[in-house]
C-alpha positions as a printed NumPy array, in Angstrom:
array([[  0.   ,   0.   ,   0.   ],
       [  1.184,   3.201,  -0.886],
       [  2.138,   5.68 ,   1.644],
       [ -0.404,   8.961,   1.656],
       [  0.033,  12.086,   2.898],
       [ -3.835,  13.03 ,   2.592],
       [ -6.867,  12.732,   5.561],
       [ -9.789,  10.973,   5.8  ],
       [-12.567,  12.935,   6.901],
       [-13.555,  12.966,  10.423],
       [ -9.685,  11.86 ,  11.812],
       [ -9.174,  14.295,  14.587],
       [ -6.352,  16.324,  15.071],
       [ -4.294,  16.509,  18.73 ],
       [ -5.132,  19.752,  19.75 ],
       [ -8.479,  21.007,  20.493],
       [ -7.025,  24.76 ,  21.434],
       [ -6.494,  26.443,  18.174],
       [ -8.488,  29.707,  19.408],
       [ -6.248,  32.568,  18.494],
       [ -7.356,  34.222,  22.209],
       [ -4.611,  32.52 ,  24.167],
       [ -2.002,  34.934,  23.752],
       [  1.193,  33.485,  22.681],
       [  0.062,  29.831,  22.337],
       [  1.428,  28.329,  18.898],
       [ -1.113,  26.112,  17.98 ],
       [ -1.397,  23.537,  15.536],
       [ -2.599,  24.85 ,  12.658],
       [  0.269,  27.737,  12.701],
       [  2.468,  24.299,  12.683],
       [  0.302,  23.051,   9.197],
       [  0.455,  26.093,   7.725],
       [  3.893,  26.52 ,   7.964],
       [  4.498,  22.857,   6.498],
       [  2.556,  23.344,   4.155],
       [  0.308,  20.396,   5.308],
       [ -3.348,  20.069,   6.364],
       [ -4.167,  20.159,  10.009],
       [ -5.015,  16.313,  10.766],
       [ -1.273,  15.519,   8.452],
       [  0.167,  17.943,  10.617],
       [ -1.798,  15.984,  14.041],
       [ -0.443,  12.737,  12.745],
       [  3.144,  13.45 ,  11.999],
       [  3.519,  15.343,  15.798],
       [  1.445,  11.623,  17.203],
       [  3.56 ,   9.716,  14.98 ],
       [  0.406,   8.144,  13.745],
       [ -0.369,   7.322,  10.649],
       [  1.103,   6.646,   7.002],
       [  3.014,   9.199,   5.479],
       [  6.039,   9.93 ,   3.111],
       [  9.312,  10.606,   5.792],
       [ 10.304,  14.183,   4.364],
       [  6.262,  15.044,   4.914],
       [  6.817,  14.178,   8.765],
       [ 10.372,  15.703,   9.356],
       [  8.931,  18.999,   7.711],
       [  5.964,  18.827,  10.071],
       [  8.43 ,  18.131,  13.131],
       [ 10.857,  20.73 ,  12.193],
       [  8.   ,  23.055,  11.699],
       [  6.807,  22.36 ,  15.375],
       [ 10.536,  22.685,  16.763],
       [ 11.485,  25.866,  14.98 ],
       [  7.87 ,  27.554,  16.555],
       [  8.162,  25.489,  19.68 ],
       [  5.119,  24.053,  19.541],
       [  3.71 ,  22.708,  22.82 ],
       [  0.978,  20.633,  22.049],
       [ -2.399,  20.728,  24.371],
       [ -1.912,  17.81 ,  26.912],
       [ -6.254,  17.562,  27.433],
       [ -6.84 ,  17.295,  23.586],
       [ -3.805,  15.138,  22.952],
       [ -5.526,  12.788,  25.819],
       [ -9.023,  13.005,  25.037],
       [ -8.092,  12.124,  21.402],
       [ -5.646,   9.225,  22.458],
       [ -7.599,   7.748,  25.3  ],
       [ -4.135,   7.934,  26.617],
       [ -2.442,  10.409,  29.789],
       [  0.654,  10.879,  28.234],
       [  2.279,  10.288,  31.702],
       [  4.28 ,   7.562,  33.248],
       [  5.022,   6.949,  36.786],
       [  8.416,   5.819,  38.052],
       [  7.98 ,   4.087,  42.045],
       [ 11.582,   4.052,  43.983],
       [ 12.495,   2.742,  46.944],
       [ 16.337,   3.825,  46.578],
       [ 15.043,   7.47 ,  48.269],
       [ 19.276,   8.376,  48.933],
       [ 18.866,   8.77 ,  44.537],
       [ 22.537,   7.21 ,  43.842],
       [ 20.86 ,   4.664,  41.288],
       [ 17.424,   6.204,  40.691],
       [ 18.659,  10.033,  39.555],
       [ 20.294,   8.806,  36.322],
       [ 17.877,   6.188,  35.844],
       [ 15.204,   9.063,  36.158],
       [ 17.143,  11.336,  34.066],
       [ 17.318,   8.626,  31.086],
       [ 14.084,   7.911,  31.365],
       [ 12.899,  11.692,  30.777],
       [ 15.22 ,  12.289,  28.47 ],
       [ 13.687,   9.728,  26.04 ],
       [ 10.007,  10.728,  27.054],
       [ 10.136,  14.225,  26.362],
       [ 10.411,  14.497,  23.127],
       [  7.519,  12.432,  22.936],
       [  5.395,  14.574,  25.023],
       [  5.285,  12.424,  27.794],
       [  5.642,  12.967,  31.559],
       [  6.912,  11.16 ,  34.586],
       [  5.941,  11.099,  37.886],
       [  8.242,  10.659,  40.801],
       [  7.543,   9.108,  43.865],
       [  9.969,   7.632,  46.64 ],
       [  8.191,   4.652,  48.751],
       [ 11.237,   3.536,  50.574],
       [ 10.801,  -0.107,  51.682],
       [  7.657,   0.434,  53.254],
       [  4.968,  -1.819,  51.918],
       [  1.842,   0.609,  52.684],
       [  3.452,   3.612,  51.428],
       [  4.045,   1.779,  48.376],
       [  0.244,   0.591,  47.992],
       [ -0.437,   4.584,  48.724],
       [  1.944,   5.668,  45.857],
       [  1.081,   3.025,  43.347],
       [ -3.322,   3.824,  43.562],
       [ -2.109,   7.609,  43.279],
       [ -0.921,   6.71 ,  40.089],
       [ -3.53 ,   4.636,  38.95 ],
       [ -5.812,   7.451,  40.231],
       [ -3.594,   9.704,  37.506],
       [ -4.371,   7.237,  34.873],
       [ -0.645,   7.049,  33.917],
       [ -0.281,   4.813,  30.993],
       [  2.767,   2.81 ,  32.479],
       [  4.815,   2.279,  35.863],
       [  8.984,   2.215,  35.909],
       [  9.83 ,   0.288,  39.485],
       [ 13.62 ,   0.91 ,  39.325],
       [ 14.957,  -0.169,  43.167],
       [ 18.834,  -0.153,  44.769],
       [ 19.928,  -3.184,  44.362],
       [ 19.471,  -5.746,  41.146],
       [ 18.517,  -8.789,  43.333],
       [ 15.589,  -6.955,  45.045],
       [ 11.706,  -6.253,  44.835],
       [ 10.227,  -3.121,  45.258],
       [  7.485,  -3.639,  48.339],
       [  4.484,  -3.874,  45.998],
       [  1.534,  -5.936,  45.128],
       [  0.881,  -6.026,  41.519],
       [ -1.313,  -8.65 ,  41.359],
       [ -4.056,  -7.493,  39.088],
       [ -2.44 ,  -4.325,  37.616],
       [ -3.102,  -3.833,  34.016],
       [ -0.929,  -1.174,  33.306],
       [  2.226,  -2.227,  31.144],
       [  5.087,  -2.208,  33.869],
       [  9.452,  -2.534,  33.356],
       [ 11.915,  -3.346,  36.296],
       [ 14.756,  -1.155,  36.061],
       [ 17.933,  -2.106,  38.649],
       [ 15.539,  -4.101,  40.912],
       [ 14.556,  -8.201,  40.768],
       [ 11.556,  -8.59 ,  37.978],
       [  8.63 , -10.938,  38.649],
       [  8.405, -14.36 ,  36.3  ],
       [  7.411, -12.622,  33.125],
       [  8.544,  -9.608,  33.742],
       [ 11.116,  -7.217,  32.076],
       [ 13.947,  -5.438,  33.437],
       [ 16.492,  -3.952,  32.532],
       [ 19.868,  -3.229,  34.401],
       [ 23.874,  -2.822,  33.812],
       [ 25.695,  -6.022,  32.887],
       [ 27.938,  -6.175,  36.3  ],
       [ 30.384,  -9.195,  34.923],
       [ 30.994,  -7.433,  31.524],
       [ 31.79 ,  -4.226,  33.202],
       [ 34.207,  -6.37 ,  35.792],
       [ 36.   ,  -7.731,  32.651],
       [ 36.439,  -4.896,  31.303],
       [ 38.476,  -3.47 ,  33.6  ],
       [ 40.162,  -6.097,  34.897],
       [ 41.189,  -6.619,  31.052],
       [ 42.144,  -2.254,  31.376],
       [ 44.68 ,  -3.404,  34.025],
       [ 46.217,  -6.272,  32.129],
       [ 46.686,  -4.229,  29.315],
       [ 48.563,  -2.155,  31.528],
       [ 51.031,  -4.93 ,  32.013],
       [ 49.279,  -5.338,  35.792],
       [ 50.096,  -9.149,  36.679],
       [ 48.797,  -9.509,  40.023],
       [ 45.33 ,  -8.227,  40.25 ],
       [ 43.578,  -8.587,  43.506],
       [ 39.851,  -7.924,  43.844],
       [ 38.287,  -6.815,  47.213],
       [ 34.348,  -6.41 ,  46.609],
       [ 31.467,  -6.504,  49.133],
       [ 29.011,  -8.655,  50.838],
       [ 28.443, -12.014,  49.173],
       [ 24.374, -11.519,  49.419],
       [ 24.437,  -8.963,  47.256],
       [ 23.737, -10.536,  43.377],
       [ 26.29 ,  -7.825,  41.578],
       [ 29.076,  -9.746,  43.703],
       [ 29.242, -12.992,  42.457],
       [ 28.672, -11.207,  38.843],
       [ 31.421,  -8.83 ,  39.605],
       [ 34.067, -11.928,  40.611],
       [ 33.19 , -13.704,  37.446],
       [ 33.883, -10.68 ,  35.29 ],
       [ 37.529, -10.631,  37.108],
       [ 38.3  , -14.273,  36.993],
       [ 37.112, -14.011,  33.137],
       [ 39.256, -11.397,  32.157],
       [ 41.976, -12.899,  34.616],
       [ 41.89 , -15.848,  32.24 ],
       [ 41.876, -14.319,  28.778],
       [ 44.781, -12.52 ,  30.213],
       [ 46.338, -16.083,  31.015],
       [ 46.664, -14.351,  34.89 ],
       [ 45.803, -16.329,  37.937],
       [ 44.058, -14.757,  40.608],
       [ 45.638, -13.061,  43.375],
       [ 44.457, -14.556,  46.216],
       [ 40.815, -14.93 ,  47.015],
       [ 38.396, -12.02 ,  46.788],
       [ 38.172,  -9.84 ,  50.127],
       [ 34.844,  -9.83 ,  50.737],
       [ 32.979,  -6.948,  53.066],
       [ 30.92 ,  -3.644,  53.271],
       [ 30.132,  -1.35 ,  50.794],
       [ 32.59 ,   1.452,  52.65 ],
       [ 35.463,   3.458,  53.022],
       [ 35.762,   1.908,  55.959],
       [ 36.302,  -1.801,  54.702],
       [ 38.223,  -0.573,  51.624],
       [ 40.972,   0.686,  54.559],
       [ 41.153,  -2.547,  56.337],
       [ 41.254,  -4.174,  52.779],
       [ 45.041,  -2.908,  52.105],
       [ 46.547,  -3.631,  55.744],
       [ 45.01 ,  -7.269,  54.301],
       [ 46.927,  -6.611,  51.558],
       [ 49.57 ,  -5.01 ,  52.124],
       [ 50.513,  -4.578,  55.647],
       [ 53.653,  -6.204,  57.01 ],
       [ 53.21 ,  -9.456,  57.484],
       [ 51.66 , -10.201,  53.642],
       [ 55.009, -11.059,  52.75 ],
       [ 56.817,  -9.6  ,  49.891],
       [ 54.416, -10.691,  47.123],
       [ 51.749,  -7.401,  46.767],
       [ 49.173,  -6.369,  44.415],
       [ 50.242,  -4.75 ,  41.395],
       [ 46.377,  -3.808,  41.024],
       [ 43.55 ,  -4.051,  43.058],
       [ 39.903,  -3.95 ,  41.383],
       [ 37.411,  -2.877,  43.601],
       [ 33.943,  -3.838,  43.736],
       [ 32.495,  -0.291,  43.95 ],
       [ 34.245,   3.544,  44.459],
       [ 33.687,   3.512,  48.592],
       [ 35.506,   0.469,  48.702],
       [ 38.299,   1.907,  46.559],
       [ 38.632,   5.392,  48.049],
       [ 39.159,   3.722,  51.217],
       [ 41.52 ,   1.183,  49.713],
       [ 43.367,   4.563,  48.189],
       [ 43.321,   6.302,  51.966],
       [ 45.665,   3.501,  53.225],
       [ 47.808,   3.472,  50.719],
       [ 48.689,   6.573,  51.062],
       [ 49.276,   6.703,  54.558],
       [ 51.439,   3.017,  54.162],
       [ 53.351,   5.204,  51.664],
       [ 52.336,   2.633,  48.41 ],
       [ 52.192,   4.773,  45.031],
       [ 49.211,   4.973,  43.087],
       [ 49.128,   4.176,  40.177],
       [ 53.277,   3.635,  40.084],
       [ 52.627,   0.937,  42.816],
       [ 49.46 ,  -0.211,  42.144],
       [ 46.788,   0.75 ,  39.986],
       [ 43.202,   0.727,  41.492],
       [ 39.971,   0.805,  39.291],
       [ 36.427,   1.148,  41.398],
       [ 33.261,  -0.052,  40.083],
       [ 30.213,   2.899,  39.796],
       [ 31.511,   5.71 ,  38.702],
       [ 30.248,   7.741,  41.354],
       [ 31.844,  11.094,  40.33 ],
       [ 31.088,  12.298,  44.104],
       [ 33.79 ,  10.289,  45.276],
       [ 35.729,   9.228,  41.962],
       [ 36.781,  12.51 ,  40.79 ],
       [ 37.592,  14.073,  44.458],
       [ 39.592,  10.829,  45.397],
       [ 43.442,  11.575,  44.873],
       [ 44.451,  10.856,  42.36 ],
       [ 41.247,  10.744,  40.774],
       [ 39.676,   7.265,  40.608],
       [ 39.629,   5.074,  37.304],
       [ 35.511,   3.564,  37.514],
       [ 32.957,   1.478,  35.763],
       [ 30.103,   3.791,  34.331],
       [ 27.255,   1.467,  34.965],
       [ 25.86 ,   3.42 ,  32.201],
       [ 22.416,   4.111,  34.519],
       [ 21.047,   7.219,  32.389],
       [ 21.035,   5.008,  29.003],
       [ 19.522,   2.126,  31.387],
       [ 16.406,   4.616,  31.918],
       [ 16.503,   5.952,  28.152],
       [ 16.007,   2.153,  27.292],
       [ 13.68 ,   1.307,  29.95 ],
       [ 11.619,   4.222,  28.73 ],
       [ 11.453,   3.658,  25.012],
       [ 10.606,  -0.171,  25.98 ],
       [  7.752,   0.929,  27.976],
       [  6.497,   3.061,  25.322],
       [  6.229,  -0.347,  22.876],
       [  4.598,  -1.812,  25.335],
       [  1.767,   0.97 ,  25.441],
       [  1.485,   1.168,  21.841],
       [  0.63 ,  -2.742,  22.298],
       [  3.649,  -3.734,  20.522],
       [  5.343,  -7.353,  21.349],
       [  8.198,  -7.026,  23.807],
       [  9.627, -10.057,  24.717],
       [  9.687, -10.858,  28.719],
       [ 13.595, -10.835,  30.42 ],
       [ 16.328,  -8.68 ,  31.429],
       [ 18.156,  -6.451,  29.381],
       [ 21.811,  -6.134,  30.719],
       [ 23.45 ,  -3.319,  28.868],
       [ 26.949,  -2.297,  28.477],
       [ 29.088,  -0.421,  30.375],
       [ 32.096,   1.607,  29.69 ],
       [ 35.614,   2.489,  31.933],
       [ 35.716,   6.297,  32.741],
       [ 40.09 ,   6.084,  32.55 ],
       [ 41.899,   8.967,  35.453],
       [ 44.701,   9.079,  37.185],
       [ 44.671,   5.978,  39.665],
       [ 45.363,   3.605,  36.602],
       [ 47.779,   5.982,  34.833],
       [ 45.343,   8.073,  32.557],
       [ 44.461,  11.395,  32.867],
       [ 42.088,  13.752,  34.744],
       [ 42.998,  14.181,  38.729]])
């Protein structure tokens, strides 16, 4: 069937407020008239509804762009039988995983005309119920549950829900989709960093062993470790997520009585860890990196980038998480087929100064 740019009568456009007595309001017919198209063309091409030739919807887009044209939420709605809004439920309130997440997610939704709702429920089930029939109440047309940990629920019942929902850094129901970083590839990657280096003895000192990323983030070391053709140093330290641990770590490691075989590198399982790691070695007078490199895991630029010298990290890659998330969730709205699973994406090595590179 051949693509056509014309209307069949009675389609209705996406905005109802085309009255010329709202001062300062572009409205959609300024946006047709300027492409050149009819008003229902110009409805479909903003919707991205419809059939129509590409250059006839870019000129109807760039039209809208160049008079920033806001399009009336209640017509758009009414028209749609849809809100337009999503809602995104957190129980990581601190914002260390959710922010980015949150940030992706917008990013990818505005454009589209769609907004998102924030609300923090912390772990407490009944605040959770509260926060999840405001929503409903709100009529968004999908829910984002992104949480603080990969191997956790968010505290709520969503037993009989018919909204389309996606996981995002949180455990997903049978079924369910989620997406989150891919822990082991990111270990690899820069335990493989390291080796490159010419690091042969790379230790690994990570936290607690309940926590799912661990186990992922020891495999992604012993993998590289072997495509290296390295053994292990040692067994992986295993404690807290802290500066605190990441201090005790190198008297473990280096103190006096670990004989005369050290570390060339330690890879740590997140930036606390390392920056603590870092704060010993100084004081135990142990160069870094001319000593031993350290990479952290995060890339939480809070303590990464003040850490001296600056601290080589995995970017879990959270904000492109949430872009992904979003644009997922939007498929599932528009009733398209997504398959059920988790989507671990990439991340990426943010180089400085405690492996050699620059910055810090």
């Amino acid at each position: 069937m051949a693509l056509d740019d014309s209307e069949p009568a009675g389609d209705p456009p996406s905005d109802k407020d085309d009255a010329p007595g709202r001062a300062g309001r572009v409205t959609i017919r300024q946006v047709a008239s300027m492409a050149g198209v009819s008003v229902a063309t110009a409805s479909k091409a903003l919707n991205e509804r419809g059939s129509m030739m590409p250059q006839t919807r870019e000129r109807v887009q760039a039209a809208a762009r160049a008079l920033n044209f806001r399009p009336n939420a209640m017509a758009r709605a009414l028209v749609s039988q849809r809100s337009f809004t999503l809602g995104l439920l957190t129980n990581d309130t601190y914002g260390r995983f959710t922010l980015p997440v949150a940030a992706g997610l917008s990013e990818a939704m505005v454009d589209r005309g769609v907004s998102v709702f924030l609300c923090a429920i912390e772990d407490d089930p009944e605040r959770a119920r509260v926060n999840l029939d405001a929503m409903q109440e709100k009529c968004v047309d999908g829910l984002v549950l992104a949480g603080k940990r990969v191997d956790r629920a968010l505290p709520l019942d969503l037993s009989g829900l018919s909204l389309p929902v996606v996981h995002v850094y949180s455990a997903r129901p049978p079924g369910g989709i989620g997406f989150e970083p891919d822990d082991e590839a990111g270990a690899a990657l820069a335990v493989a960093h390291l080796a490159g280096l010419g690091r042969r003895r790379i230790a690994h000192v990570t936290g607690p062993v309940g926590f799912a990323a661990v186990p992922m983030r020891e495999a992604g070391w012993r993998r590289a470790l072997a495509e290296a053709g390295l053994s292990p140093f040692g067994e992986p330290l295993s404690g807290e997520w802290s500066e605190d641990f990441g201090f005790r770590a190198a008297g473990l490691l280096f103190g006096p009585e670990t004989g005369p075989e050290r570390p060339d590198a330690v890879f740590c399982g997140n930036d606390q860890i390392a920056r603590g790691l870092m704060d010993a070695l100084a004081l135990m007078g142990v160069g870094v990196p001319d000593d031993v490199a350290v990479v952290g895991f995060d890339n939480w630029e809070i303590f990464a980038q003040a850490t001296r010298p600056a601290l080589t990290s995995v970017d879990m890659a959270l904000k492109e998480v949430g872009r992904q998330a979003g644009l997922t969730i939007l498929d599932m709205i528009d009733g398209k087929r997504v398959e059920p699973g988790t989507r671990r994406l990439p991340c990426r090595l943010v180089v400085r100064r405690s492996c050699g590179g620059a910055g810090g």
